[in-house]
C-alpha positions as CSV (number, residue, x, y, z in Angstrom):
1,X,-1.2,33.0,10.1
2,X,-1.2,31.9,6.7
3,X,-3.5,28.2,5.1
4,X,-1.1,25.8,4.9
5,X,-2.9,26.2,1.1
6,X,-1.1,29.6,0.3
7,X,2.4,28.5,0.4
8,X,3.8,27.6,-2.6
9,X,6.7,25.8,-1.3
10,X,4.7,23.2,-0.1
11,X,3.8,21.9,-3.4
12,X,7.3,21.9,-5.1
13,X,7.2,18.2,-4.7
14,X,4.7,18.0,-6.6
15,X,6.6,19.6,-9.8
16,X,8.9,16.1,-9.9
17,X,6.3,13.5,-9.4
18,X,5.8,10.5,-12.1
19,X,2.3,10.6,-13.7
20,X,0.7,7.8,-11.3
21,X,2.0,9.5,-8.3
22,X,0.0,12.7,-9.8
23,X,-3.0,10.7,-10.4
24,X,-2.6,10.1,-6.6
25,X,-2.2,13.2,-5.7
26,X,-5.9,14.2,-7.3
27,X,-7.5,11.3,-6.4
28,X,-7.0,11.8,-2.8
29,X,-8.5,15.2,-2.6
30,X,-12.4,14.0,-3.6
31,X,-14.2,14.5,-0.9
32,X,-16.3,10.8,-2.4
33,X,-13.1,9.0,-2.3
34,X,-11.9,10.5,1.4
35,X,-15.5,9.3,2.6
36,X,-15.3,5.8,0.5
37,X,-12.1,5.1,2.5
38,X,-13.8,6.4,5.6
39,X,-16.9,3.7,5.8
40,X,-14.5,1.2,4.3
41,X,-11.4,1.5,6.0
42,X,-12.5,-1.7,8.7
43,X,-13.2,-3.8,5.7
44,X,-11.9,-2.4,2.1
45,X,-14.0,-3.4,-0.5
46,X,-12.2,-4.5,-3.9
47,X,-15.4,-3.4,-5.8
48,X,-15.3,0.3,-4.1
49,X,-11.7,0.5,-4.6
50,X,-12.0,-0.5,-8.2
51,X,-14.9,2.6,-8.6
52,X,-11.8,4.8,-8.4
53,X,-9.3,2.8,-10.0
54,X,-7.4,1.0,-7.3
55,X,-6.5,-2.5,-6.2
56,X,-7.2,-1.8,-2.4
57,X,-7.8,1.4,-0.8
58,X,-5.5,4.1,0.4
59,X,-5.1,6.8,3.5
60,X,-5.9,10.2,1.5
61,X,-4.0,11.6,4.0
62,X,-1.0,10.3,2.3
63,X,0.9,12.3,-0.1
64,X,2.1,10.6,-3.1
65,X,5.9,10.8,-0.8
66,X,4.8,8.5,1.2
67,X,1.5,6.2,-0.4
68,X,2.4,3.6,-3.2
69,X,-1.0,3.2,-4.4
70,X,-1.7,0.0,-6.9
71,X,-4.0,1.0,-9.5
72,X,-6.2,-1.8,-11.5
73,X,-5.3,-0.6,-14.6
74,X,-7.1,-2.8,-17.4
75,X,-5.2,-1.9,-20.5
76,X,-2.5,-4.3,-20.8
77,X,0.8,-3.3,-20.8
78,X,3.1,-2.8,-24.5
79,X,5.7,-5.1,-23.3
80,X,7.0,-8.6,-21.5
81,X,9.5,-9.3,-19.6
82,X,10.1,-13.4,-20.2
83,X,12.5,-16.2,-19.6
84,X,15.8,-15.7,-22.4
85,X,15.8,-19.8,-23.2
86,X,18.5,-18.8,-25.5
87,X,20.8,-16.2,-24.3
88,X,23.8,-15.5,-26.2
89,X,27.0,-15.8,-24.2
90,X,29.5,-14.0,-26.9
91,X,27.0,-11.3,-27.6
92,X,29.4,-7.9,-28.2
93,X,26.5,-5.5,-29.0
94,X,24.7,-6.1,-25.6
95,X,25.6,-8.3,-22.7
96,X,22.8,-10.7,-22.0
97,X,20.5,-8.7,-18.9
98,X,19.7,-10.7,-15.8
99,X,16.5,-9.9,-13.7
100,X,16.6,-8.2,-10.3
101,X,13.9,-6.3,-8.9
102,X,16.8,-4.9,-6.4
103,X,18.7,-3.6,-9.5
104,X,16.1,-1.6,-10.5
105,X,16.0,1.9,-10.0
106,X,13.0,3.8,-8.3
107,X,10.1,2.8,-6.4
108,X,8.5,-0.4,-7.3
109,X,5.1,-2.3,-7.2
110,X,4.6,-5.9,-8.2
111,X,1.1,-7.4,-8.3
112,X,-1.1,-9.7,-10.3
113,X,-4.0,-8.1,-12.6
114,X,-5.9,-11.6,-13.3
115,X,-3.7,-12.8,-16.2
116,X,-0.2,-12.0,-15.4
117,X,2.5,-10.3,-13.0
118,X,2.4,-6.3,-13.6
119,X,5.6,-4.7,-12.9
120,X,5.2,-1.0,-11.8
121,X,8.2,1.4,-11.1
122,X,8.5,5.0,-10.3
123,X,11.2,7.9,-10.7
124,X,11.1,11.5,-9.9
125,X,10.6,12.2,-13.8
126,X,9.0,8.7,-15.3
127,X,6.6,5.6,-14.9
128,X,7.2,2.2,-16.3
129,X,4.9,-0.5,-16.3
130,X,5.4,-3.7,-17.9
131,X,3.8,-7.7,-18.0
132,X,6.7,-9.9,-15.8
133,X,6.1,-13.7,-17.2
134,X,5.4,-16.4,-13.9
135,X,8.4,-18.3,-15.2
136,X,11.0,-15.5,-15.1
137,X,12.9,-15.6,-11.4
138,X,15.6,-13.2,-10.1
139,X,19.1,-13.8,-12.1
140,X,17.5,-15.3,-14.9
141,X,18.4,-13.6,-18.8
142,X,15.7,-12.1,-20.1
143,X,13.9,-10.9,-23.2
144,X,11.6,-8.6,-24.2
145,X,8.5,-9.9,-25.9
146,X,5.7,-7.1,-27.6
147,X,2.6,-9.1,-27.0
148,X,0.0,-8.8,-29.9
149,X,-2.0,-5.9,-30.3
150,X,0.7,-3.5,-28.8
151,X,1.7,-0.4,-30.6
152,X,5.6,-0.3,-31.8
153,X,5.6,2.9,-30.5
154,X,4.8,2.6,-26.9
155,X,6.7,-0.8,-26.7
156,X,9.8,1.1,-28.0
157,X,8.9,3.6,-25.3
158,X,8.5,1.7,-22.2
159,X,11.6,-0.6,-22.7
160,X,14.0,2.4,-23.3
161,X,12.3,3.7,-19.6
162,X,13.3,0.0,-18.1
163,X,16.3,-0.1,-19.8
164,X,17.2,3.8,-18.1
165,X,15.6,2.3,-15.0
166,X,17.4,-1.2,-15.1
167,X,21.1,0.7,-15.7
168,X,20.6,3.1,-13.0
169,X,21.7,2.8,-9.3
170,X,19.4,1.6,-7.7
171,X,20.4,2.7,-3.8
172,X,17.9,5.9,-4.1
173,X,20.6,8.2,-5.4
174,X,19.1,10.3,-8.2
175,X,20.9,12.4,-10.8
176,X,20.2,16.0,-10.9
177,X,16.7,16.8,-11.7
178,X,15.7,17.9,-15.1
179,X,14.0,21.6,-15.0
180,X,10.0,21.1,-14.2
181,X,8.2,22.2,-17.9
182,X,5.1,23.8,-17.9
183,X,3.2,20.5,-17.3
184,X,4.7,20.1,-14.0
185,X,4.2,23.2,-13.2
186,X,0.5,23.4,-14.3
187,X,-0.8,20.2,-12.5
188,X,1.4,21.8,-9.4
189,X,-0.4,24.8,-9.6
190,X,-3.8,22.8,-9.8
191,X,-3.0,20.9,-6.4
192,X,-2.7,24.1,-5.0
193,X,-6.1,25.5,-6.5
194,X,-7.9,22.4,-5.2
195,X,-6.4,22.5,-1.4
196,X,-7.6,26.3,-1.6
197,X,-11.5,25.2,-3.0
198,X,-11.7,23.4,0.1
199,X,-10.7,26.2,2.3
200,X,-13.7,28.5,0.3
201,X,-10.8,30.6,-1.0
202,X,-11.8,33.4,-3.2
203,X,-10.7,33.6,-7.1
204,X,-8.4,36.4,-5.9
205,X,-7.1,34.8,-2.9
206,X,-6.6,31.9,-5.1
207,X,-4.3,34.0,-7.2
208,X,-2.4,35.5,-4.7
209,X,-0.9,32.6,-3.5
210,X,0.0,31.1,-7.1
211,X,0.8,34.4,-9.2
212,X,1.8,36.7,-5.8
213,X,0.1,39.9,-4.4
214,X,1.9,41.7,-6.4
215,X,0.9,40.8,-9.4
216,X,-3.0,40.4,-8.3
217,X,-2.9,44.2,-7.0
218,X,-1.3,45.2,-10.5
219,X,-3.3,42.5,-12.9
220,X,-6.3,41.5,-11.7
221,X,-9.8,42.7,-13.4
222,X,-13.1,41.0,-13.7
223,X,-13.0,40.4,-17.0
224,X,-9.1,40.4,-17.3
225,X,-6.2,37.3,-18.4
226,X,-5.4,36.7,-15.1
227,X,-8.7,35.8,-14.0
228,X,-9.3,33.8,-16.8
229,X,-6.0,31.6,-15.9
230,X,-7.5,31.0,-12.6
231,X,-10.9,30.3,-13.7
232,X,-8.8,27.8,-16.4
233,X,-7.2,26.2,-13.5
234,X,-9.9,25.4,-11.4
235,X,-11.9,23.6,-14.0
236,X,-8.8,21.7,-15.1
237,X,-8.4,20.4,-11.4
238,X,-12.0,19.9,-10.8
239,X,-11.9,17.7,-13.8
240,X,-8.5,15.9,-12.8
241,X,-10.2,15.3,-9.4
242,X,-13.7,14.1,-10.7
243,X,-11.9,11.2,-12.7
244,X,-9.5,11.8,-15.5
245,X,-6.4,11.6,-13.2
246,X,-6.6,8.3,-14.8
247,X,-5.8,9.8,-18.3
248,X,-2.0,10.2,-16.0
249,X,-1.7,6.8,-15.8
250,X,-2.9,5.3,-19.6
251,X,-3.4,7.0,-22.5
252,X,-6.1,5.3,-23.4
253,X,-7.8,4.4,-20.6
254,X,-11.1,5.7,-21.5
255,X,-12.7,8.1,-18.8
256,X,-16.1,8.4,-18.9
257,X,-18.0,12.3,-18.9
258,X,-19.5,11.3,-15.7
259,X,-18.3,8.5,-13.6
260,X,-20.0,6.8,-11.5
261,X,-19.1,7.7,-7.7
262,X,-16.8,10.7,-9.3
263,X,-17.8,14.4,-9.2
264,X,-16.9,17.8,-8.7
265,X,-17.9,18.8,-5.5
266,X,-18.1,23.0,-3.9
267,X,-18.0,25.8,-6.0
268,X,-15.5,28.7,-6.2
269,X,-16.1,32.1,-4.6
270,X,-16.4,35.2,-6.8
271,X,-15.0,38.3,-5.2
């Protein structure tokens, strides 16, 4: 029989999944963070969970369909959510918006990060995070407010994905997917190189499963492309896996060349 490793269909899922749910996804398959959680598990530590960018620790064996991990995340975010203390009634261009966590679309965290309320939410295709003001209550009008320091860009970014987010149903129905691009595709693919470094798969082997016998019997060389791809995507996970999953969820979080408590752990087989 078959790894569970070498079937591709197993890691569709992964091919719709929001950048932090990837950054999950990695995270959970260092062997540092699976033995963190198991000495910690009886008593999480907030300063071991911070090591790997988390608020509290999570079950590894949790796929990202089934953990919401909160991640500390220390940048702040581009945009507010406050109190409207002026909302216009007559407004024609835009009816005033009222807050509702339960209107919202998607999957969604809410937690304090020591200066204010972080609002997190999660499609199948997006992120959103966003600063929630302590004054602002469910069914009150509210405003968006670009705190100083914040790019116009990204806050023109992240409050067209609430505003997709706040308009959409929000009973779990989702429109049809949008076709993965190569990015899905590739950190998919990575996933799959990873599960298969921890089963000692070969280079070959690893190739087999992601590009098909076929192809491997017809392609592969020792010095040939196809090799190269794989040897491409195995340092490209290791990386993702060793720490800069976090580049997934903020662009400029900075992620050091060698965290501390990350690495790369087991080496790939030649054939």
């Amino acid at each position: 029989m078959d790894a569970p490793w070498t079937c591709w269909a197993a890691y569709v899922y992964a091919l719709h999944l929001e950048p932090a749910s990837r950054a999950w996804e990695y995270l959970r398959r260092n062997p540092r963070y699976a033995r963190d959680w198991m000495r910690s598990r009886r008593g999480a530590s907030q300063r071991i969970a911070a090591r790997w960018g988390l608020v509290v620790l999570i079950d590894p064996r949790l796929d990202a369909r089934e953990a919401s991990p909160v991640w500390a995340i220390r940048a702040p975010a581009p945009v507010r959510l406050v109190r409207d203390e002026y909302p216009s009634a007559d407004r024609r261009e835009a009816p005033v918006d009222h807050f509702s966590i339960w209107h919202l679309a998607g999957r969604k965290s809410l937690f304090g990060d020591g200066a204010d309320l972080r609002l997190m939410l999660r499609s199948s295709r997006q992120g959103v995070q966003l600063h929630v003001a302590d004054s602002l209550c469910v069914g009150d009008p509210f405003a968006y407010q670009i705190p100083a320091g914040a790019t116009q860009d990204a806050a023109s970014r992240t409050v067209a994905a609430f505003h997709a987010l706040h308009s959409a149903p929000a009973d779990g129905r989702q429109g049809p997917a949008d076709r993965p691009g190569r990015t899905d595709l590739f950190h998919a693919r990575a996933l799959q190189v990873l599960d298969g470094l921890a089963a000692d798969a070969t280079q070959r082997e690893l190739a087999s499963a992601i590009f098909g016998h076929a192809t491997v019997a017809r392609s592969w060389r020792p010095d040939g492309a196809l090799r190269a791809q794989v040897r491409y995507l195995i340092r490209r996970a290791r990386a993702m896996m060793a720490g800069q999953y976090r580049s997934l969820l903020v662009t400029d979080w900075p992620v050091p060349a060698s965290p501390e408590g990350l690495g790369t752990e087991g080496t790939s087989h030649e054939v």
